[in-house]
N, C-alpha and C positions, 0 to 999 in steps of 0.2 A: 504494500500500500504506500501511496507518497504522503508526501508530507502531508497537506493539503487533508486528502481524505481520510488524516488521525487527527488531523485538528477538526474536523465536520463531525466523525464520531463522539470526540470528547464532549462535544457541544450537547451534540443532542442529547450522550448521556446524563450530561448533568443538567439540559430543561427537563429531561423525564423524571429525573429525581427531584428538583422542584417541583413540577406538577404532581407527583405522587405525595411530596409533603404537602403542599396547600390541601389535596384532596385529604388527606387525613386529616388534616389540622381543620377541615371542615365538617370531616365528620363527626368528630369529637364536641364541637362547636354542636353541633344539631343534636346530638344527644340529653345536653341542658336547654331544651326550649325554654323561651320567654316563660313568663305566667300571664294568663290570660285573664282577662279583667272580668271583672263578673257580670253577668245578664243582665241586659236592661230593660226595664218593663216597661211592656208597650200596650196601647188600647184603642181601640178604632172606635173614632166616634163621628157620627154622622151631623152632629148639631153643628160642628165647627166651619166654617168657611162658606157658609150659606149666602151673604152680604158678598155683593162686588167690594172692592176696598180701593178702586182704584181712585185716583186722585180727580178730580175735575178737571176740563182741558183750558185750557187757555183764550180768554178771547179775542185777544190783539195778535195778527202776525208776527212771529218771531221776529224779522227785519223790524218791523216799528219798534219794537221793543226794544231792541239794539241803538236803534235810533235814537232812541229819548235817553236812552245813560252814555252815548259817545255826546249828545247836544250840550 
């Protein structure tokens, strides 16, 4: 083998040993899952949101309106 293609082995030897360490250092990671927060109580209720809530429109065209606070 030349030079070259023992410096290309080395390499990739040692990312596959990298990436075998990350994969374990991840799996070990996943074996302590978070704690998961507890349940939150929920209720469906039909009274709520009956009423439009939207705002009223406007009666003057936007440009006049502009108009009167650059005057």
């Amino acid at each position: 083998m030349d030079r070259i293609e023992v410096t290309g082995v080395g390499v990739a030897l040692v990312g596959h040993a990298a990436l075998l360490a990350a994969l374990a250092f991840g799996l070990t990671m996943a074996a302590n899952p978070p704690a998961v927060p507890e349940a939150m109580e929920v209720s469906f209720v039909e009274e709520v949101g009956l009423t439009a809530a939207a705002p009223e429109p406007a009666n003057e065209p936007a440009a006049a309106a502009r108009a009167l606070v650059m005057g």
